[in-house]
Every structure is written in C-alpha cells, then in structure tokens.
C-alpha positions in Angstrom: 109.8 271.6 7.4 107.2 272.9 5.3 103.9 274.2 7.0 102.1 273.1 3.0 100.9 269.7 3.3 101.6 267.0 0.3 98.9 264.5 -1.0 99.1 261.0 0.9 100.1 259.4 -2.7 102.1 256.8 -4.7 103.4 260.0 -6.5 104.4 262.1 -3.5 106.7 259.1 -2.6 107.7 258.8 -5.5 108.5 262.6 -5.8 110.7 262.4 -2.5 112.5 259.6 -4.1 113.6 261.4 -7.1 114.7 264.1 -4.4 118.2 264.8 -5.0 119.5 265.6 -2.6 118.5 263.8 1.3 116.9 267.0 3.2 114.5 267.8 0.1 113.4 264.1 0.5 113.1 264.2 4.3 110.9 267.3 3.6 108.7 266.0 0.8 108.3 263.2 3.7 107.4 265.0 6.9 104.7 266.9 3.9 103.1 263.9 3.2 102.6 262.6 6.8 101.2 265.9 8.0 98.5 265.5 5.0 95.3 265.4 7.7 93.3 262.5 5.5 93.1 258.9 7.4 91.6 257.2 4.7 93.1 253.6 4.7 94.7 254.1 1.8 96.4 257.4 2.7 97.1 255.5 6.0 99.2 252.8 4.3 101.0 255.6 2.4 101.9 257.5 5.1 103.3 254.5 7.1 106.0 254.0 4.0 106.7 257.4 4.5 107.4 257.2 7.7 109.8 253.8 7.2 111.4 256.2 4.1 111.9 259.1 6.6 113.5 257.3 9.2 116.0 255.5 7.2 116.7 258.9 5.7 117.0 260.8 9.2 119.5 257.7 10.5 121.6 258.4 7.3 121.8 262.1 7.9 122.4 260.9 11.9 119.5 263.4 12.7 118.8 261.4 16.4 117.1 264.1 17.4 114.8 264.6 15.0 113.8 261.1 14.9 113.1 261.4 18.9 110.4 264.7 17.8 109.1 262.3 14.7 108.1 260.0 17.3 106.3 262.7 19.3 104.9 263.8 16.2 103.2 260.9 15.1 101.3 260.9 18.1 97.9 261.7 16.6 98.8 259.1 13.9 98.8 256.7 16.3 95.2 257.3 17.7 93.9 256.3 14.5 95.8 253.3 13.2 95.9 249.2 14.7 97.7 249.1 17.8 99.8 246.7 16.5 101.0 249.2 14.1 101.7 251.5 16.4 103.8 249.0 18.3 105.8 248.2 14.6 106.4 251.6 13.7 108.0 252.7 17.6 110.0 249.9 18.0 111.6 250.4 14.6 112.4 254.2 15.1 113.8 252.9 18.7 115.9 250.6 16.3 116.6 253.0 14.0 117.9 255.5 16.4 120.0 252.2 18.5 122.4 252.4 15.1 123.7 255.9 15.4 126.8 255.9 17.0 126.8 257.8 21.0 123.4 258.0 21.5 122.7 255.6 24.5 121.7 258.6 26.6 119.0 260.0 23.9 118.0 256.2 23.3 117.4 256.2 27.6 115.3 259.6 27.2 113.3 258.5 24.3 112.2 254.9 25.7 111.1 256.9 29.3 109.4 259.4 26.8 107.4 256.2 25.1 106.7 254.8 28.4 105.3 257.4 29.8 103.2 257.9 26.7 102.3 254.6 26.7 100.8 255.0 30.2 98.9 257.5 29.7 97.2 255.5 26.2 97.1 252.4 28.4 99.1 250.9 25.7 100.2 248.2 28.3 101.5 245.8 26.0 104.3 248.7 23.9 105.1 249.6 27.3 106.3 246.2 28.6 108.6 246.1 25.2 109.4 249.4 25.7 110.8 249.2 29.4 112.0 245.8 28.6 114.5 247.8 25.9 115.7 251.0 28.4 116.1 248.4 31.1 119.0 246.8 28.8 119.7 250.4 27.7 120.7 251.3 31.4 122.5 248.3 31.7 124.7 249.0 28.8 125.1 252.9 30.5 126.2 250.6 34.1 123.2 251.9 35.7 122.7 248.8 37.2 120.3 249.7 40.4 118.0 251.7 38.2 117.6 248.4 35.8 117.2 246.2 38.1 114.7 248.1 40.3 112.7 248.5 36.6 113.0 244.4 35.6 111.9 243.3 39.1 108.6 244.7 38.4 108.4 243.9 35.2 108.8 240.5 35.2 106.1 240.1 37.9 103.7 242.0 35.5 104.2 239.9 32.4 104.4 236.5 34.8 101.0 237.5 35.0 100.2 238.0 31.7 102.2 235.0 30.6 103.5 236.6 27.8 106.1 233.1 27.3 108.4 235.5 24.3 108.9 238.6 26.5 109.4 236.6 29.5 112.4 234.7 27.9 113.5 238.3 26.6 113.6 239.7 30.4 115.1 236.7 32.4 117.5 236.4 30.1 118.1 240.0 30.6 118.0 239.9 34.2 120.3 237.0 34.2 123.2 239.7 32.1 122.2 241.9 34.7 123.3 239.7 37.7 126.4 238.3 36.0 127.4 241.8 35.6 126.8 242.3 39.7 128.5 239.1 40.0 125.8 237.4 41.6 126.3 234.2 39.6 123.6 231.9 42.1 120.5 234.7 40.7 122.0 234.8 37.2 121.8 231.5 36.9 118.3 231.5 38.3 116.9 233.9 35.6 118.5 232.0 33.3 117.0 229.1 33.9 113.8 231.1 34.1 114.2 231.9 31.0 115.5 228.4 29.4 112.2 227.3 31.0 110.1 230.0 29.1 111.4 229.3 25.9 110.7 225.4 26.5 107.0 226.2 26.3 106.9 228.1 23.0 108.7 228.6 20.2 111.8 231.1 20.2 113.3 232.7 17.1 116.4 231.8 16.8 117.9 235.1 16.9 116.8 235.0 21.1 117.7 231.0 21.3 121.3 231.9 20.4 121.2 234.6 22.7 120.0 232.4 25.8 122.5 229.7 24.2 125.6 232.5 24.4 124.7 233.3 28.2 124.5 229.8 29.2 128.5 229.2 27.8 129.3 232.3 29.9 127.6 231.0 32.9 129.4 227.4 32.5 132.5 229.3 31.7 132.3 231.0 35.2 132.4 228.2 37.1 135.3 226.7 35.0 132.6 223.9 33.4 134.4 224.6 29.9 133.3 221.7 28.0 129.9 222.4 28.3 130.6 225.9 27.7 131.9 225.0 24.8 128.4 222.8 23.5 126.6 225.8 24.2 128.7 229.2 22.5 128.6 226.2 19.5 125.5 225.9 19.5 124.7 229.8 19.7 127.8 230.6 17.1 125.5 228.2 14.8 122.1 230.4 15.4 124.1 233.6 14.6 126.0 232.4 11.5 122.7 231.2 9.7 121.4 234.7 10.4 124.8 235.9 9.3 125.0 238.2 12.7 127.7 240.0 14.2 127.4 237.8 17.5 128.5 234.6 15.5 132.2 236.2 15.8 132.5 236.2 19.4 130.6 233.2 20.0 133.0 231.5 18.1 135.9 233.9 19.6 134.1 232.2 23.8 134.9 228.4 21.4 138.1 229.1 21.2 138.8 230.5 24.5 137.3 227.2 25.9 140.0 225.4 23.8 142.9 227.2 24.9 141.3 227.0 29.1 141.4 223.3 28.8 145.0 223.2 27.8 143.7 222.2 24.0 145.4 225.2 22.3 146.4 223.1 19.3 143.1 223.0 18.3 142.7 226.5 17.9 144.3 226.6 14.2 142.2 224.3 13.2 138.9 225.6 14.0 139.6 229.2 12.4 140.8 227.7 9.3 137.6 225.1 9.2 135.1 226.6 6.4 133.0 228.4 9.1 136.0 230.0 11.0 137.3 231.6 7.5 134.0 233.6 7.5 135.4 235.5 10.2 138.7 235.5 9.8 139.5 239.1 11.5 141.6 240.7 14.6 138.7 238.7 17.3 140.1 235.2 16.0 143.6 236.6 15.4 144.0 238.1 19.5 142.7 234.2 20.4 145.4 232.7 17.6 148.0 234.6 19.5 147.0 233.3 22.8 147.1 229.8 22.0 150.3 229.9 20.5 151.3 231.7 23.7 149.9 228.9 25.7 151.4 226.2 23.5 154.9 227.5 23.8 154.6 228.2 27.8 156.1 231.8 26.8 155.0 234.5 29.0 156.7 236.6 27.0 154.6 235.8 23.8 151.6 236.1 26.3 152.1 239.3 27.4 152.8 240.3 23.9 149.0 238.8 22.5 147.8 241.2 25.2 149.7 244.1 24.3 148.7 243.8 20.1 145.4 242.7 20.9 144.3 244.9 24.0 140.4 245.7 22.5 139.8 242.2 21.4 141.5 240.9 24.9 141.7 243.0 27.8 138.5 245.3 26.9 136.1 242.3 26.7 135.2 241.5 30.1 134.5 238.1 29.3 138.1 236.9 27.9 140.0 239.0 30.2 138.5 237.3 33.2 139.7 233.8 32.1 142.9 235.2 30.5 143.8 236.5 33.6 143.2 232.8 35.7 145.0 231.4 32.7 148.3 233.9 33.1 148.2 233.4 36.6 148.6 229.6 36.9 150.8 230.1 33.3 153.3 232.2 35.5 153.1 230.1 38.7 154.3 227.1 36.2 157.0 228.8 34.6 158.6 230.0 38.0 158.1 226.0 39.9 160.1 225.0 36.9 162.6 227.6 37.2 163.4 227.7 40.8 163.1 223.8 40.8 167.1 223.4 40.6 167.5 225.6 43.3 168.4 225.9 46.8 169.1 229.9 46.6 168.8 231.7 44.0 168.5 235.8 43.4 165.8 237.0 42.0 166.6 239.3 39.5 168.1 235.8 37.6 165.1 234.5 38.2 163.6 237.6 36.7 166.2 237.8 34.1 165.1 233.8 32.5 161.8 234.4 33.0 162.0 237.9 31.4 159.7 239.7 33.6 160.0 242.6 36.1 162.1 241.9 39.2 159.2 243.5 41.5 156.5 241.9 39.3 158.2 238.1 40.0 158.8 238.8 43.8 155.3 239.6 44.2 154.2 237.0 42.5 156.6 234.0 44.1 155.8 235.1 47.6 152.1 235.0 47.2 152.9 231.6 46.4 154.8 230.9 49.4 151.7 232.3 50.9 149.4 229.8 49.2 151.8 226.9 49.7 152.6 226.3 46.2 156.3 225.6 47.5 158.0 225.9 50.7 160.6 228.7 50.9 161.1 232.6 52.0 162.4 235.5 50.4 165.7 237.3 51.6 165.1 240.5 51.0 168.4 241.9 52.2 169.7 239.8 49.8 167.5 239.6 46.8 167.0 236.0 47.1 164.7 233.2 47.0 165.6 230.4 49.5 163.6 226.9 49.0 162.8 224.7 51.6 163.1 220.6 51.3 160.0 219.2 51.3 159.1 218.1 54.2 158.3 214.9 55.1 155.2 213.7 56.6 155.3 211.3 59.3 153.3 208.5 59.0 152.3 208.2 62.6 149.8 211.0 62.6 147.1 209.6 60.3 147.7 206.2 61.6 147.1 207.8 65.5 143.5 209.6 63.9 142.0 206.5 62.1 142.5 204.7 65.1 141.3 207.2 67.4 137.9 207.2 65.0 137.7 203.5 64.8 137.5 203.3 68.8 135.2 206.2 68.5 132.8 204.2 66.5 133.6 201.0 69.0 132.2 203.2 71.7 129.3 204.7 70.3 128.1 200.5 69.5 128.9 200.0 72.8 126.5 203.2 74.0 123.7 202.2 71.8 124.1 198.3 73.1 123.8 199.3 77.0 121.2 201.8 76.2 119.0 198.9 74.9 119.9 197.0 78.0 118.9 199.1 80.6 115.2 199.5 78.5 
C-alpha cells in the first residue's frame, strides 16, 4: 500500500477501475480512502471505495486483509452516520462469510467489532454483531460458548424490543437447542420467535427461515404433514428469492413424502415446473430413496446411501429420519421372511435378505427384545426358532373389570354411609 494519498474523486475510481490488473486497483483503492478530507462529498466517494475494495479483496481471497480494512476504517467511522457505519461492517463481515475456511477468522473478527463497539457505545452494531458470532460458534460446535452469549443477549434486546433482531436470535437459539437436542426449549424459542415476527413485518428471507425450522421441529416429533405445510411454505420464500435454501427445503418436502409411506409422490414433485429448477444430486439422493422405499429393497436402500452419502448421511437432518425409516424398513422385511418359519438358520435368512449374517442376528434379537415376535436364537446352531403366538386367556381381563366395577360399588357404598353417620 502506498504511503501517497489519492484525491477522494469520481476519477480516482474511475482510475482503479481501468486498473489492469486486481492489486493495482486494490491499491489505487486503499489511496483514496487514506485521502484525510471528510467533506461529504469525498465521504460518499470513499464509501464506494470501500464497497469496490472489498469485493476486490474477496476475489483475491485476501481474508486477512479485509479483517485490518475493518480496523483501518476506524477513524472513518468517527465521522460518518452511525447507520453507515453499521452498513459498511456488516457487509465486510458478509464479504469475508463467502471465502471458503474462514469460520475461525470470521469468530476473531466479530469479537474484534464487539469489542470495538463497546468501547464506541455502538450498542445497537454490537447486538448484530454478537447476534452473527453467536451463529458463527454454533456452526464451529461451540455450543456452550453461544449459548452463554444469546442468553444475555436476548434479555438485552427484550428490553429494547427490537421485534426484527429478536425474531433473528430466538430463532437462532431455537437451532441452538435442536442441535443439544433439547427439543421442549427449541420449541420455546421458536415460538418466541414466531410471536416476534407476528408483531411486525419480517422479510421474507427470515420468514422462510422461521418457516424451515418449524418443519424440522414438526419433523422431530414424527408430525410430517404439517412438516410438510411448513418446508412448502419456506421452499416458496426461498425460490422467489432464488436462494440456495429453496433446494433443501424442497429436499425436507420430499423426505416428508417418502416418511409417510407416499414415496410415489416423490417423481412427481421433482418433475413439477418448480422441482426442475433444481433438478441436482439433493433431489436425485431423495429419488433414490423413494424408489428404495417403494420396492421394500434394502438392498437398493443401502445402495441410495452409499451413492449419495453427502446429500444423505452428512445432513443431519435426513439421516436422522433415514435411519427410523431403515430401521422399521428392515424389521418388515425380516417379519415377512421368517413368517413361514418354525426354524430357520440365519445365514438363509441373511442370504434372502442380502445383508450381513452378524448385521441380521443383531438386528432380529433386539426384536425379540422388543416383542416384535416371539422366538430365541440358537446360537450353537445358527438359528432362529419362532414361538406360536400365544394365546391370551380371556379370563384375566374379565377377573380385572370386575374387580373395578366392585371397586366403584364400594367406594358409593363409602360415600353413602359417610353421609349417614353426618
């Protein structure tokens, strides 16, 4: 950088456009913004400089030097609107969020701004500002340290009543607890937040987002209808914006398809006019699956897994429910198998079902376990032996409703005599 300031001009920016090549514009650039004049016209010159600079910096992946920018501006910021100041951060803390591995610099760089903002008493950049490295740390699984930094935070804006950020932050805290599997607060915080945005209005951009986390909370608790209503109506928020998220909201619609045994639907929603938009390897891994799940085929299942293991297994989300869905999948496959049966080995068993010997005993006596069928496993032998059902004699239940029916008898007797004797 050169220590020779530039004029705060039309023509300086105009010079570091014609730059040819990317580090003589960045130059020209940091030139310009060190010019000392804070006329208001130089001011609105040197806040296109800095949106030029920090494009060019992210293009170049320069994170670091867009972390010093912000420390450099500092004096800039003593003489423009706070509101400005607030613009230009939050869109260097952008800018620097789209270069690739740099969630730890991102971390370092809000805690720098928070502390700066501190010491400004720029209260209201600092709530947005800790509001962003609280989800930063979430991202980095440092779940104690965000939690510890939105519990405070959200009583401080509750009582400023800031409606927007408050939506932003129970929303957030409600990820938060979902990820510590505390569903009872996550659903709390959500509904915190669906509260919030109730009151004002929400761009649609953060409505999608409260939308998305609703499905996944309904999801949970196996309510997949009404998860369903809800990643629609988010996958419609995202696909007006034409935002990445519309993919795997519609990805979370099709998983609630194949959950409630409607798999055949699946085709038909991808190859719908809004489906084809995204027509990719997201809606290709849930095509697999519900062919999988329409065919009963473990075998096809397990092979949708294997093919499809980032869009699957590494989304939290869809592995969760794939996993139930395998489960009960396998449980019917072996019921039907073993159905015939008296004895049977189990490596036949293993053999039809074409699956690991070791992987189908384990799984058929945790059945026996949960009384899915009656039966034991002869391990000597290698064999499965099924029990008759047994039969229920009727005399039981008929002995205990009669046994309660004089136990009601008794108790109007009680109350009767009791009103005698007063």
């Amino acid at each position: 950088m050169s220590t020779s300031h530039l004029p705060a001009t039309e023509e300086s920016l105009a010079q570091a456009l014609e730059a040819e090549a990317p580090s003589e514009a960045i130059s020209i650039l940091y030139r310009v913004l060190e010019n000392p004049s804070s006329s208001s016209g130089a001011l609105q010159i040197k806040e296109k400089a800095i949106a030029k600079l920090t494009d060019l910096l992210r293009q170049e992946s320069r994170a670091e030097d867009l972390r010093s920018l912000l420390t450099q501006l500092r004096p800039f910021f003593a003489v423009i609107p706070k509101a400005k100041t607030a613009k230009i951060v939050r869109g260097v803390l952008d800018t620097v969020a789209k270069i690739p591995g740099t969630s730890n610099l991102q971390i370092a760089l809000c805690k720098e701004m928070v502390e700066w903002c501190r010491a400004e008493k720029r209260m209201f950049l600092r709530q947005r500002v800790e509001s962003r490295l609280a989800a930063l740390l979430m991202e980095n699984k440092e779940y104690t340290e965000a939690l510890a930094l939105l519990t405070e935070l959200v009583k401080e804006v509750r009582r400023f009543d800031d409606k927007l950020l408050l939506v932003e932050i129970d929303l957030l805290e409600s990820k938060l607890h979902f990820s510590l599997r505390n569903l009872p607060k996550a659903k709390a915080a959500l509904t915190a937040a669906r509260t919030a945005a109730n009151a004002i209005y929400v761009p649609p951009e953060q409505q999608g987002m409260v939308d998305l986390q609703s499905g996944i909370l309904h999801a949970e608790e196996k309510d997949y209808k009404t998860a369903y209503s809800y990643f629609f109506e988010a996958f419609e928020s995202f696909n007006a914006l034409e935002d990445d998220r519309a993919v795997f909201s519609l990805k979370y619609m099709l998983l609630c398809k194949i959950m409630v045994s409607q798999a055949d639907d699946v085709a038909g929603i991808i190859s719908s006019k809004a489906g084809l938009q995204y027509v990719g390897p997201e809606l290709d891994a849930m095509k697999a699956v519900a062919d999988a799940h329409s065919k009963r085929s473990l075998k096809l299942f397990e092979t949708a897994l294997r093919d499809y293991k980032v869009q699957l297994e590494e989304d939290p989300i869809v592995h969760r429910h794939l996993s139930s869905l395998y489960d009960t999948l396998l449980e019917q496959n072996l019921c039907r198998l073993i159905e015939p049966f008296a004895r049977v080995e189990i490596a036949h068993i293993a053999e039809l079902i074409e699956l690991p010997i070791d992987h189908v005993e384990k799984k058929l006596s945790l059945m026996i376990l949960d009384k899915k069928f009656a039966g034991t496993l002869d391990q000597g032998a290698g064999c499965l032996v099924i029990f008759d059902d047994p039969k229920t004699d009727a005399i039981y239940p008929d002995t205990l409703e009669t046994i309660a029916n004089m136990d009601k008898v008794v108790d109007s007797l009680f109350v009767r005599s009791a009103k005698i004797m007063t």
